[in-house]
N, CA, C and O atoms as a printed pandas DataFrame, in Angstrom:
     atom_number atom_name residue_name chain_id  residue_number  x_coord  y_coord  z_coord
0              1         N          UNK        A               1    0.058    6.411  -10.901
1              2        CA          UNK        A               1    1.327    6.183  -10.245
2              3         C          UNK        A               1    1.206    4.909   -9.421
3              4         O          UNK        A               1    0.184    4.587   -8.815
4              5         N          UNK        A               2    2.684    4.001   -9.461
5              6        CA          UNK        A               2    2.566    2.660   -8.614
6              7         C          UNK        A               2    3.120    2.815   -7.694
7              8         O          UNK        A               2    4.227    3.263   -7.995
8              9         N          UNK        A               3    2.958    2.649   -6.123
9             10        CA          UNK        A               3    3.077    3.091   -5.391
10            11         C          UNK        A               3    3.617    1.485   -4.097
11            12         O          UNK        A               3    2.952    0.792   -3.327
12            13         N          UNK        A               4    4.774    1.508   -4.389
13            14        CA          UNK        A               4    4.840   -0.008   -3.452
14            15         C          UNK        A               4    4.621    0.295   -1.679
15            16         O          UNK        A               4    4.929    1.288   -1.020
16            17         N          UNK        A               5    4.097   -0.736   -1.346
17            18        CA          UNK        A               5    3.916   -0.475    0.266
18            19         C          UNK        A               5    4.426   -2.028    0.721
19            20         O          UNK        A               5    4.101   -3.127    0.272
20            21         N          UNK        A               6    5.460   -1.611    1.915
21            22        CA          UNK        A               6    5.904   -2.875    2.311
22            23         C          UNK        A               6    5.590   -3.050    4.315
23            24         O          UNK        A               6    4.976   -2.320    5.093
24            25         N          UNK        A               7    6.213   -4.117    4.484
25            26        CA          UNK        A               7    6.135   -4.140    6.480
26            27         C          UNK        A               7    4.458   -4.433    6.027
27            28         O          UNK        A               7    3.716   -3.662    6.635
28            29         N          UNK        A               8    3.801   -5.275    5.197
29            30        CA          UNK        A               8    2.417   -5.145    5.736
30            31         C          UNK        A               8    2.338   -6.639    6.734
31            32         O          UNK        A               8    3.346   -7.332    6.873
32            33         N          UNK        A               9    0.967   -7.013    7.404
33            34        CA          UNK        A               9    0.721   -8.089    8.464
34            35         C          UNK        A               9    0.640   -8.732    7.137
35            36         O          UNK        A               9    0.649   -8.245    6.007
36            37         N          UNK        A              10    0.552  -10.059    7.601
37            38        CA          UNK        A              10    0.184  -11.209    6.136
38            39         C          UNK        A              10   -1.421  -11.530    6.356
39            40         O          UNK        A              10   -1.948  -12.379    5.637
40            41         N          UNK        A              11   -2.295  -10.738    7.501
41            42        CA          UNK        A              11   -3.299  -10.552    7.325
42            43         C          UNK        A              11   -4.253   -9.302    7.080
43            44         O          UNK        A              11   -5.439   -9.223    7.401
44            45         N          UNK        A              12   -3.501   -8.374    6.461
45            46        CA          UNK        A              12   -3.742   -7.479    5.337
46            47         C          UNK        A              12   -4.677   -7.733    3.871
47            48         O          UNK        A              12   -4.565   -8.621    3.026
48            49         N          UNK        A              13   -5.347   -6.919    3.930
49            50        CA          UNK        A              13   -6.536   -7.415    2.800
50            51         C          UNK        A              13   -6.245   -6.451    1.318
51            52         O          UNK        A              13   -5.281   -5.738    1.594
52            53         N          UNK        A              14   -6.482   -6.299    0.563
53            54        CA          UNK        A              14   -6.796   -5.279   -0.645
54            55         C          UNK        A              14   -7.458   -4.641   -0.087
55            56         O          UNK        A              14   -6.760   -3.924    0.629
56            57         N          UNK        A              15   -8.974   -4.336    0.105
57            58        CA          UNK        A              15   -9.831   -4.159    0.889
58            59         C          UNK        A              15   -9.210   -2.782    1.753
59            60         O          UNK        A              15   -9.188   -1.587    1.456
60            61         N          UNK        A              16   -8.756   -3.485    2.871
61            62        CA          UNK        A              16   -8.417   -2.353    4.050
62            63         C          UNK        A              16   -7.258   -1.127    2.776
63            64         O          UNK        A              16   -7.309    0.082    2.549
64            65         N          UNK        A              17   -6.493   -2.075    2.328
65            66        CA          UNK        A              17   -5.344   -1.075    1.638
66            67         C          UNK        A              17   -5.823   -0.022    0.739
67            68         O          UNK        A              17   -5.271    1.054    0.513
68            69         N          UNK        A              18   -7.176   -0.575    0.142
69            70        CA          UNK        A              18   -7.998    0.366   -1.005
70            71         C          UNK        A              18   -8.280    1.412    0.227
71            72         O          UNK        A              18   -7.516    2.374    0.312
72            73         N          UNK        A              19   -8.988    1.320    0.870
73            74        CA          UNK        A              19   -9.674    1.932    2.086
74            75         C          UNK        A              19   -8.398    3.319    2.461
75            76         O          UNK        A              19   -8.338    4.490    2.086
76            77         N          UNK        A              20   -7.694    2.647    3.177
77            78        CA          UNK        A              20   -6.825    3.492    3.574
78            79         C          UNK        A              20   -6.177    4.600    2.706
79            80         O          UNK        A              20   -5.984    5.709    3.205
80            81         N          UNK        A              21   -5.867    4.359    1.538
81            82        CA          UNK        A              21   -5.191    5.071    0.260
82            83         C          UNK        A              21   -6.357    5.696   -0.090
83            84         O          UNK        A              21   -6.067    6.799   -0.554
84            85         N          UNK        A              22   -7.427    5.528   -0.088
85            86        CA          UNK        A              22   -8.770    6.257   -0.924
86            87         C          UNK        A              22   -9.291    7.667   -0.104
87            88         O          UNK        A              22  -10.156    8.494   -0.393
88            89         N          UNK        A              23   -8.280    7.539    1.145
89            90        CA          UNK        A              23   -8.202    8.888    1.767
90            91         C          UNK        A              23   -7.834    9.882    1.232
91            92         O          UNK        A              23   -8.593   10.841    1.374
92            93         N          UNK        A              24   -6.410   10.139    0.308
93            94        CA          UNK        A              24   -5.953   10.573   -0.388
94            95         C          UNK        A              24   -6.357   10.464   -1.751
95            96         O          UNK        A              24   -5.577   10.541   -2.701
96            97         N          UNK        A              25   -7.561   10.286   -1.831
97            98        CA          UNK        A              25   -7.990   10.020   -3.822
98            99         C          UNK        A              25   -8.675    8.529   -4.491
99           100         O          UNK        A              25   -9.327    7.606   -4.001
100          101         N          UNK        A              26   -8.267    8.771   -5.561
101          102        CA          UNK        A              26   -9.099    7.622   -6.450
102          103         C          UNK        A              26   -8.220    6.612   -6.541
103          104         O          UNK        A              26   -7.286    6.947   -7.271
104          105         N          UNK        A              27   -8.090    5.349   -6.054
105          106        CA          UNK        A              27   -7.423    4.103   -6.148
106          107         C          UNK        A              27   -8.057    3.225   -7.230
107          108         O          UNK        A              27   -9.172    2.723   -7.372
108          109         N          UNK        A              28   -6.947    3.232   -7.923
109          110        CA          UNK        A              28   -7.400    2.381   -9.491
110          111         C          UNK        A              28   -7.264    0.875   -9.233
111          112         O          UNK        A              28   -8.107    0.065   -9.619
112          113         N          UNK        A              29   -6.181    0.555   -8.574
113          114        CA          UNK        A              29   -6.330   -0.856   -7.960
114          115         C          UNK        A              29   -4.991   -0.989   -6.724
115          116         O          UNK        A              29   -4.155   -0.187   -6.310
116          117         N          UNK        A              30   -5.251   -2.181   -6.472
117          118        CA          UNK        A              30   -4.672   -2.850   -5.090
118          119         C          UNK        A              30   -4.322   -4.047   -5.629
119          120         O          UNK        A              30   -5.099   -4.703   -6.322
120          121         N          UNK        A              31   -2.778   -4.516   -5.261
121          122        CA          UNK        A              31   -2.430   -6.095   -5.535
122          123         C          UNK        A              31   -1.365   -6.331   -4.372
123          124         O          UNK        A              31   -0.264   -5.810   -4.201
124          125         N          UNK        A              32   -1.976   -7.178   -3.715
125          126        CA          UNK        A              32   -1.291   -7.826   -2.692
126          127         C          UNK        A              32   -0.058   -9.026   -2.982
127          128         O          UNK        A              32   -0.590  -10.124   -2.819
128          129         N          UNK        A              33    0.903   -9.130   -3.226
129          130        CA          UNK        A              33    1.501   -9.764   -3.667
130          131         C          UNK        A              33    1.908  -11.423   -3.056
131          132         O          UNK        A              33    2.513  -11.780   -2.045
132          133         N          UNK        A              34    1.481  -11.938   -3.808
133          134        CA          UNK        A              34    1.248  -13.617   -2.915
134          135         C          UNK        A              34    2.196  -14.673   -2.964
135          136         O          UNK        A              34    2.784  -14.327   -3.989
136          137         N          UNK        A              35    2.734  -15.647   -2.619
137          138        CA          UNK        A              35    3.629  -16.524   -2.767
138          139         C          UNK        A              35    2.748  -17.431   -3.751
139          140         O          UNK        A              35    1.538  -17.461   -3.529
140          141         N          UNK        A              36    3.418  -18.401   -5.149
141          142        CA          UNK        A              36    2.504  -18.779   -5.825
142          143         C          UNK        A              36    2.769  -19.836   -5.672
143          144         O          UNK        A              36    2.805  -20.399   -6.766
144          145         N          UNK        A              37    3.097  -20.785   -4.507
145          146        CA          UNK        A              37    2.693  -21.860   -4.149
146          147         C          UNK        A              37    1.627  -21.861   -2.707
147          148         O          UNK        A              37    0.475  -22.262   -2.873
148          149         N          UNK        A              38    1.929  -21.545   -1.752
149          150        CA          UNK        A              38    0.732  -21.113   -0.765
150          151         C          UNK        A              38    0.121  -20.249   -1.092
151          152         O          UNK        A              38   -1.038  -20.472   -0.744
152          153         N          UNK        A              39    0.217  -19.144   -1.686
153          154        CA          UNK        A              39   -0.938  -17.876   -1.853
154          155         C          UNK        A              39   -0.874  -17.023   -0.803
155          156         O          UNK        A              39   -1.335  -15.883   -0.860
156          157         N          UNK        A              40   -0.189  -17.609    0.428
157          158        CA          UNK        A              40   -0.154  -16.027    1.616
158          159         C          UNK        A              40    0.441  -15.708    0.740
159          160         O          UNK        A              40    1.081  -16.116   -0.230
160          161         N          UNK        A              41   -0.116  -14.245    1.625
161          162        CA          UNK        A              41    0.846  -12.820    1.532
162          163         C          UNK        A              41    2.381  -12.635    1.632
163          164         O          UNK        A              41    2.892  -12.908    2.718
164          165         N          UNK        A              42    3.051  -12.269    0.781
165          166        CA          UNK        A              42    4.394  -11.557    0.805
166          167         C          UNK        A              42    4.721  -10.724    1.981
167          168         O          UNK        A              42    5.850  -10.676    2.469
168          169         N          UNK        A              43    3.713  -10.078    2.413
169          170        CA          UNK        A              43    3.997   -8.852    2.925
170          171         C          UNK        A              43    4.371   -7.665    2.636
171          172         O          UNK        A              43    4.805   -6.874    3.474
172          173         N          UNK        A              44    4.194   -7.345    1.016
173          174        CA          UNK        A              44    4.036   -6.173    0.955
174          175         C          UNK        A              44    2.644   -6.146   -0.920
175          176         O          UNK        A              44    2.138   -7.077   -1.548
176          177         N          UNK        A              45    2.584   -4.928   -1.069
177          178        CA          UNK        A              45    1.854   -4.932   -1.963
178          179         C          UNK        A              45    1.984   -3.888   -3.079
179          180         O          UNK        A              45    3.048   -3.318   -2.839
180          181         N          UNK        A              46    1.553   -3.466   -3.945
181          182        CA          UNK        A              46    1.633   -2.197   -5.088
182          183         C          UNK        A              46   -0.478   -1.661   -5.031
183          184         O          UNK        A              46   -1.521   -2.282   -5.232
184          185         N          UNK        A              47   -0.159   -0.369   -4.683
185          186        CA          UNK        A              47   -1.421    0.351   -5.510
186          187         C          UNK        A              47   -1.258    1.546   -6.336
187          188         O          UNK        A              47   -0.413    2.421   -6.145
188          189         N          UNK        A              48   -2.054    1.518   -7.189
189          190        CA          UNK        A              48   -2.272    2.474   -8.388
190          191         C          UNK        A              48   -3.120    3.029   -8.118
191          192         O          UNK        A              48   -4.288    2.666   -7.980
192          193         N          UNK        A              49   -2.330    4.665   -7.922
193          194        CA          UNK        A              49   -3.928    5.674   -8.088
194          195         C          UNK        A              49   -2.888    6.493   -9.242
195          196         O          UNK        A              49   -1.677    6.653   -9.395
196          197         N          UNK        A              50   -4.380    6.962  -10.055
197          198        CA          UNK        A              50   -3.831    7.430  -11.503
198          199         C          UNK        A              50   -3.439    8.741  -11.458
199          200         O          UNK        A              50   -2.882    9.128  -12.485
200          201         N          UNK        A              51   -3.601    9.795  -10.296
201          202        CA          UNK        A              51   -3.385   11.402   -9.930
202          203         C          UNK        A              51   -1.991   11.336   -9.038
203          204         O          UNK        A              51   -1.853   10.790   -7.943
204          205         N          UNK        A              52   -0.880   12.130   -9.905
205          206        CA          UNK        A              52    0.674   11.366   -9.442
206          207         C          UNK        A              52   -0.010   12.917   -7.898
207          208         O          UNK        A              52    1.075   13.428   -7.619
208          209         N          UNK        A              53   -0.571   13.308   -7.441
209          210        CA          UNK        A              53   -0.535   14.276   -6.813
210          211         C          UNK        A              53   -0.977   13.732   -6.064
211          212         O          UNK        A              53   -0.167   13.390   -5.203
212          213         N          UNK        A              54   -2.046   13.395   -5.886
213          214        CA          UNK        A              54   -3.206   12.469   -4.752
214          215         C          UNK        A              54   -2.187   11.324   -4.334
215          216         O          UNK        A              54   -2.276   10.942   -3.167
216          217         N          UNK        A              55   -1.216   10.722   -5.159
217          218        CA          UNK        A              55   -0.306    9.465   -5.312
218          219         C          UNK        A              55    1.138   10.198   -3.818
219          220         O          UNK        A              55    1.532    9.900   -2.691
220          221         N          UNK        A              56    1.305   10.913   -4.554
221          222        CA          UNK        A              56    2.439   11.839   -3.743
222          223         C          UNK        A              56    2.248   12.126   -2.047
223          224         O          UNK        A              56    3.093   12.093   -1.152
224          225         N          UNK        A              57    0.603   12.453   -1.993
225          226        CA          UNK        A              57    0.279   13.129   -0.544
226          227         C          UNK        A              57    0.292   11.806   -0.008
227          228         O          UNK        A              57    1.125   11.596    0.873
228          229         N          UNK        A              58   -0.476   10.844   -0.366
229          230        CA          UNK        A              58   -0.808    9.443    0.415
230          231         C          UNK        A              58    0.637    8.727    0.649
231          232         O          UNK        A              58    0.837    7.928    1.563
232          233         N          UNK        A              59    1.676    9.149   -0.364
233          234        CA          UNK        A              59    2.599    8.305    0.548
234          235         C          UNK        A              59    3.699    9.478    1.720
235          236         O          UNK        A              59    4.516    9.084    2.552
236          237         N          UNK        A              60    3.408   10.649    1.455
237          238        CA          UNK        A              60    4.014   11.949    2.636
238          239         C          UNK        A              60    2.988   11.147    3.560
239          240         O          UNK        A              60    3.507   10.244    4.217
240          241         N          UNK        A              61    1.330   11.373    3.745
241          242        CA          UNK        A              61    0.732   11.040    4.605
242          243         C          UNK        A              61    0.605    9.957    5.505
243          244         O          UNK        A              61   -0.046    9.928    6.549
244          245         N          UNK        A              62    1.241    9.138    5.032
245          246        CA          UNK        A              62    1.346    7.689    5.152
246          247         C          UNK        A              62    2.483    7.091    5.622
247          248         O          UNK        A              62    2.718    5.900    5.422
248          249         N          UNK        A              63    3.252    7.867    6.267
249          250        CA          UNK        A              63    4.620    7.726    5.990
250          251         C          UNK        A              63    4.269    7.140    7.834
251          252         O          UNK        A              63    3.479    7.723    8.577
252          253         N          UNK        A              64    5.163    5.773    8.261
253          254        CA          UNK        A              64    4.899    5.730    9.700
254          255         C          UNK        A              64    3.243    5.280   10.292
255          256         O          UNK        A              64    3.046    4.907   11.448
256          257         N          UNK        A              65    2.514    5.366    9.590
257          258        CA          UNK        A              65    1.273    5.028    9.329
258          259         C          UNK        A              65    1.020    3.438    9.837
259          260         O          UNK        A              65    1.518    2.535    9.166
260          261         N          UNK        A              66    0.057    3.052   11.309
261          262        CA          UNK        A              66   -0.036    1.669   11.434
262          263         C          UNK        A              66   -0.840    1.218   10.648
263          264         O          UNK        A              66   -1.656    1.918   10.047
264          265         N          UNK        A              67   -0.709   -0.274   10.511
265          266        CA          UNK        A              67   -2.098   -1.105    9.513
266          267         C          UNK        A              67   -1.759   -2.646    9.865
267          268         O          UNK        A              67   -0.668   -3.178    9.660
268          269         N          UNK        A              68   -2.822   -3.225   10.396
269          270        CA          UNK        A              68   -2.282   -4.563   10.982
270          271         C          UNK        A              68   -1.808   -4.726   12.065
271          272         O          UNK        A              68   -1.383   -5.844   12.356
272          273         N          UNK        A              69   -1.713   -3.276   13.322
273          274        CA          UNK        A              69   -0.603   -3.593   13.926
274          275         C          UNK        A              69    1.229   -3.475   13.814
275          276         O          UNK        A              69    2.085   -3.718   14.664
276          277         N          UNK        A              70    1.342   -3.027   12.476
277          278        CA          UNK        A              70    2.322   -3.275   12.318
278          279         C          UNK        A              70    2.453   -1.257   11.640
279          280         O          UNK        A              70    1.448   -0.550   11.569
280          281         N          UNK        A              71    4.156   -0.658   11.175
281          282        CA          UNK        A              71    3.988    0.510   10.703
282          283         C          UNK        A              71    4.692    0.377    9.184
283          284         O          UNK        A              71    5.602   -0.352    8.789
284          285         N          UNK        A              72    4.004    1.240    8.605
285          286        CA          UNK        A              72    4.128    1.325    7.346
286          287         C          UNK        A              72    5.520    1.659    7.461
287          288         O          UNK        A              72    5.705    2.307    8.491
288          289         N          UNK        A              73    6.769    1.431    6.675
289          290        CA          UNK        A              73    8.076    2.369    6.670
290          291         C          UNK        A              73    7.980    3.161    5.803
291          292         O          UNK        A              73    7.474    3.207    4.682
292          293         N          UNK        A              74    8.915    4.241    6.897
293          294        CA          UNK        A              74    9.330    5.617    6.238
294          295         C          UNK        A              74    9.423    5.303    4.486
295          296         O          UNK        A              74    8.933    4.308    3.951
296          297         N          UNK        A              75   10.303    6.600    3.641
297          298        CA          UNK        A              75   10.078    6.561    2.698
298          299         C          UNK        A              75   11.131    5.429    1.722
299          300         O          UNK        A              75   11.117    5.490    0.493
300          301         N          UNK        A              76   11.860    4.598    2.348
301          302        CA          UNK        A              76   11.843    3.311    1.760
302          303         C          UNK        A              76   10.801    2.522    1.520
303          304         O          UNK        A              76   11.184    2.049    0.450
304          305         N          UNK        A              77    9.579    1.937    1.755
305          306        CA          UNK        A              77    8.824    1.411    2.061
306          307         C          UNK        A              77    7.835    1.929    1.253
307          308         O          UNK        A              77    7.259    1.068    0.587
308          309         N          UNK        A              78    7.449    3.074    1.096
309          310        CA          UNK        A              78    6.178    4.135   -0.077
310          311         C          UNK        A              78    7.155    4.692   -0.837
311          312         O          UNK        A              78    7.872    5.640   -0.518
312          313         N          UNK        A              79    7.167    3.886   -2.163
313          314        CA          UNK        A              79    8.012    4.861   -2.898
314          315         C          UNK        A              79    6.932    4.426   -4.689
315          316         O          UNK        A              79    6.584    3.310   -5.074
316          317         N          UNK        A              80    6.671    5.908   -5.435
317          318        CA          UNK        A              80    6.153    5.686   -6.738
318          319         C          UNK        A              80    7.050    5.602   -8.026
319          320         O          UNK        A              80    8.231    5.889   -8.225
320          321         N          UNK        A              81    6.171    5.161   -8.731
321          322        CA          UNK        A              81    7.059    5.626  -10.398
322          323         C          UNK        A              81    6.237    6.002  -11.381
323          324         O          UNK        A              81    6.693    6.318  -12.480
């Protein structure tokens, strides 16, 4: 399941985002989404964990959740497909 996460800092890593989501399960990957002329961060990102169940709790769990300083949004913000 792809799982978008938005409101992140633009100094947000893959890294921390794998980290955090791997609470809830097996994270297949992390993509931070970049501007493709500078390369910062967008500010938000997509991760894939492949268990739509483990996928489901992490974004209930996650919901309001700081990272960066900043809070994850409610369920606009964590939503899968």
């Amino acid at each position: 399941m792809r799982i978008f996460v938005g409101n992140l800092a633009f100094s947000t890593t893959e890294e921390e985002l794998s980290q955090l989501f791997a609470s809830y399960g097996i994270v297949e990957r992390v993509q931070i989404v970049t501007d493709r002329y500078t390369g910062h961060s967008r500010g938000f990102a997509f991760v894939d964990m492949p268990d739509a169940t483990q996928a489901r709790a992490a974004m209930v769990g996650l919901e309001g959740a700081r990272l960066g300083g900043l809070a994850l949004p409610h369920s606009s913000g964590l939503s899968g497909n």
